[in-house]
C-alpha positions as CSV (number, residue, x, y, z in Angstrom):
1,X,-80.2,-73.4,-36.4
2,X,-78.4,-69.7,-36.5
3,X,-75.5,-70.9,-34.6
4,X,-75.1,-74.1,-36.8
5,X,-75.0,-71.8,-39.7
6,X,-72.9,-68.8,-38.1
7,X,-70.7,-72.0,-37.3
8,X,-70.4,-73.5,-40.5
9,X,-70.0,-69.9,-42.2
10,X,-66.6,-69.7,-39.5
11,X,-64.8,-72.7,-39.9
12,X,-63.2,-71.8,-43.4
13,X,-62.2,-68.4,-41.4
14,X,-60.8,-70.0,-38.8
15,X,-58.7,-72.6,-40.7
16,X,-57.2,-69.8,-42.8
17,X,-55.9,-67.6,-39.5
18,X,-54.6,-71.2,-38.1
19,X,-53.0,-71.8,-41.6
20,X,-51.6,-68.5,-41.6
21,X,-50.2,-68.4,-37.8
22,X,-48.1,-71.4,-38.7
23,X,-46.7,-70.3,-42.3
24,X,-45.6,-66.9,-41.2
25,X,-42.5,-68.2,-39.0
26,X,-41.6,-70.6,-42.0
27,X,-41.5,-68.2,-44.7
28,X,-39.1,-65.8,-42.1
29,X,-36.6,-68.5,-41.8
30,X,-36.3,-69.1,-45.7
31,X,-33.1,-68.3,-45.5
32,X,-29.4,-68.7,-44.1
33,X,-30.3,-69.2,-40.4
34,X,-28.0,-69.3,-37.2
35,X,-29.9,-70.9,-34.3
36,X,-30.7,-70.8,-31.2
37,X,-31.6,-67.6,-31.4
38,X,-31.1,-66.6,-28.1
39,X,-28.7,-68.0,-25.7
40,X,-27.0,-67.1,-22.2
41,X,-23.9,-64.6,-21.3
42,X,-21.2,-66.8,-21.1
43,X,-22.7,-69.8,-21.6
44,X,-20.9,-72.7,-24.1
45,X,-23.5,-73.2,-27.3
46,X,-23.9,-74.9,-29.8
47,X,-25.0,-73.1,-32.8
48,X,-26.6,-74.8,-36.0
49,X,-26.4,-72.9,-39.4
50,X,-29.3,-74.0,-41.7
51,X,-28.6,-73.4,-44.9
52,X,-32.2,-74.1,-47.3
53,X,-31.5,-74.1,-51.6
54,X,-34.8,-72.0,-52.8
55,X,-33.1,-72.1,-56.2
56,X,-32.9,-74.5,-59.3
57,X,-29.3,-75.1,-59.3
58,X,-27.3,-76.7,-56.3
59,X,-26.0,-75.2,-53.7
60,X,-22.2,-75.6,-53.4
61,X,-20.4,-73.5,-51.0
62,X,-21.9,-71.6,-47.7
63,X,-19.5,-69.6,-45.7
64,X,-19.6,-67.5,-42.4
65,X,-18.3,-64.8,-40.4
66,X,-18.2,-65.6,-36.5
67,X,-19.2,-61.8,-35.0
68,X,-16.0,-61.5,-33.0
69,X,-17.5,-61.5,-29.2
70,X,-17.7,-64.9,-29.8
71,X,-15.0,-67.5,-29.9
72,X,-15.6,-70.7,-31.6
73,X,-14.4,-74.0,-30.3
74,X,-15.0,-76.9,-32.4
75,X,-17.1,-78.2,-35.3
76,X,-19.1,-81.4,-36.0
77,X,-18.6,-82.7,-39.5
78,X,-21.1,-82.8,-42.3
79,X,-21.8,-85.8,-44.9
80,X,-20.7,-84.9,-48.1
81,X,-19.0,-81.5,-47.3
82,X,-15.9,-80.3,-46.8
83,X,-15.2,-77.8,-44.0
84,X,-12.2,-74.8,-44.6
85,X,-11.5,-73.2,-40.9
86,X,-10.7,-69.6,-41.3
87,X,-8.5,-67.6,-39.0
88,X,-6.6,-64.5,-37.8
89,X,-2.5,-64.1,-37.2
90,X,-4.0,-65.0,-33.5
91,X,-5.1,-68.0,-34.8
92,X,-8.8,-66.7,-33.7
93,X,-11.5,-68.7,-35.5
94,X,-13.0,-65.8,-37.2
95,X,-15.0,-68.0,-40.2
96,X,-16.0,-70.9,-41.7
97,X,-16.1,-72.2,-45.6
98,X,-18.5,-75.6,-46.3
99,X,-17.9,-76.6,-49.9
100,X,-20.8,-79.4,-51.3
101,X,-24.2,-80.3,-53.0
102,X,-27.1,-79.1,-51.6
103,X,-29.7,-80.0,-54.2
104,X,-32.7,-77.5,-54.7
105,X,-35.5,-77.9,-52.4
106,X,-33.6,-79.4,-49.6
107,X,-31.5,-77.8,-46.7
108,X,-28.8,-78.3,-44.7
109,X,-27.4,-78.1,-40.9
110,X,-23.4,-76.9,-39.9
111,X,-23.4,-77.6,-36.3
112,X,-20.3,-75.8,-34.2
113,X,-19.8,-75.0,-30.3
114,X,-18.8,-71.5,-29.4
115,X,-18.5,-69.7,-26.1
116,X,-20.8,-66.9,-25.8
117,X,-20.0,-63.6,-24.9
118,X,-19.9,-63.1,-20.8
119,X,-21.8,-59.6,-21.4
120,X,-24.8,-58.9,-22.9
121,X,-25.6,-58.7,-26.8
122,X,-26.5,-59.3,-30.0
123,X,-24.4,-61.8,-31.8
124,X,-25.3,-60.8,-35.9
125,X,-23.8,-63.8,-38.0
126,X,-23.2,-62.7,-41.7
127,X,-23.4,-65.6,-44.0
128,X,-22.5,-66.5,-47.7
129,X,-24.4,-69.0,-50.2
130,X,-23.2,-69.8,-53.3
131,X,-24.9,-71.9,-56.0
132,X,-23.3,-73.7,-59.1
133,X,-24.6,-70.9,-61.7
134,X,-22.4,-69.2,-60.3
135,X,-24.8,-66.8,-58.5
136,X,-23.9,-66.0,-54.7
137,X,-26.4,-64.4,-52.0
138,X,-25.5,-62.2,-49.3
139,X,-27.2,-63.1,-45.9
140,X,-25.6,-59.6,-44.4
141,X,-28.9,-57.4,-44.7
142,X,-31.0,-55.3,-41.4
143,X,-33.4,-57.2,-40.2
144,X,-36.6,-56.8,-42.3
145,X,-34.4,-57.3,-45.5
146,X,-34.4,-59.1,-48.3
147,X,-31.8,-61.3,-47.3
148,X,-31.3,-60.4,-43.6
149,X,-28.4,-61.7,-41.2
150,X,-28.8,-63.9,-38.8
151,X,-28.7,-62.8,-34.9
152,X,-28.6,-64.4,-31.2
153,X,-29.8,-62.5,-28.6
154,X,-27.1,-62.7,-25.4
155,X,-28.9,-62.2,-22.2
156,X,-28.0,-62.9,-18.7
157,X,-29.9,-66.2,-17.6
158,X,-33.1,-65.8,-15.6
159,X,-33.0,-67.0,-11.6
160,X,-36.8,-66.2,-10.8
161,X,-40.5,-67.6,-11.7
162,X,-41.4,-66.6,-15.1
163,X,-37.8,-66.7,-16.4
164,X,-39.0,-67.8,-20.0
165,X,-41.5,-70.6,-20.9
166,X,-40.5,-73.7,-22.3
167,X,-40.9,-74.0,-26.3
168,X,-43.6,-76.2,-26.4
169,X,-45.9,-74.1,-24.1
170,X,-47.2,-71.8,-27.2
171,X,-47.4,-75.1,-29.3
172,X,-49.7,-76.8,-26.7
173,X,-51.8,-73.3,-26.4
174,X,-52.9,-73.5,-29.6
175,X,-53.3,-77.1,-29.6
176,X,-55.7,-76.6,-27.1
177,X,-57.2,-73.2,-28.6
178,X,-58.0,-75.8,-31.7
179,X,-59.9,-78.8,-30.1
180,X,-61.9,-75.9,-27.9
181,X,-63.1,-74.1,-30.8
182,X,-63.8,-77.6,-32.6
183,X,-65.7,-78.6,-29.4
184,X,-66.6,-75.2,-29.5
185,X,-69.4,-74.7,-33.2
186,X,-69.6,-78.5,-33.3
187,X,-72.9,-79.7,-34.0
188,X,-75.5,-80.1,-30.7
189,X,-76.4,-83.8,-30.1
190,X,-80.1,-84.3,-31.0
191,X,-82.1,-85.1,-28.5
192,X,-85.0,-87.9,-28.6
């Protein structure tokens, strides 16, 4: 009967670390976000910039800087907004201007294919949202700011065992971490 009890007495504890573990990487991407966020030296990407609207009024115009190891090749059009291509005298791609409606509480995806840096580094992508008050936010910031920049590690890719797990390796760790501590403080069978 005391491990029934300690069991029911750790189930609300144990549901609140679980809840927490998976709310703590969605409130760090609550904002202007350039993904993946880590890719290969040399390798041809393609980058996504997801843009959520946290505010009451619409979003209407998102811009970005490309970090200038990078050269950008091409990008995939967006329902409902318009793309502005920004370059140098080189004709460089060195930014991009989205103009649109993002209402509040939604988000929204600019895909575009770049070729990676063959050394490497840290790609830091500065990005610009501005909402129909008029109000504009600055995703340029350190990482650990307010409103923080957006970066992609640049690494050489890994030959050997162990090079990097798949993304769905953690997922199905604590998948299984949850049905064993379920099977774990559930209740013993009675026995006749």
């Amino acid at each position: 009967m005391k491990i029934l009890s300690f069991s029911r007495r750790c189930v609300p504890a144990v549901v609140a670390m679980v809840a927490v573990t998976l709310l703590i990487p969605a409130i760090g991407y609550a904002h202007a976000v350039v993904f993946p966020k880590a890719s290969t030296t040399g390798a041809y990407e393609r980058y996504v910039l997801r843009v959520p609207n946290e505010k009451t009024s619409a979003t209407t115009r998102v811009e970005i800087h490309f970090p200038a190891d990078v050269r950008v090749t091409g990008f995939e059009d967006v329902p409902g907004w318009q793309l502005e291509v920004q370059t140098d005298s080189a004709k460089r791609v060195v930014g991009a201007v989205w103009t649109g409606t993002l209402a509040p509480q939604r988000f929204v995806e600019f895909p575009f294919m770049a070729a990676n840096p063959k050394s490497a580094t840290k790609l830091v992508w500065p990005a610009y949202q501005t909402y129909a008050d008029g109000e504009r936010v600055e995703w340029t910031g350190a990482e650990g700011t307010k409103s923080p920049a957006s970066a992609t590690t640049i690494a050489a890719a890994s030959s050997g065992p162990g090079g990097g797990a798949p993304m769905w390796v953690p997922w199905a760790a604590l998948g299984l971490a949850i049905v064993s501590l379920g099977l774990a403080i559930r209740r013993p069978e009675q026995r006749a």
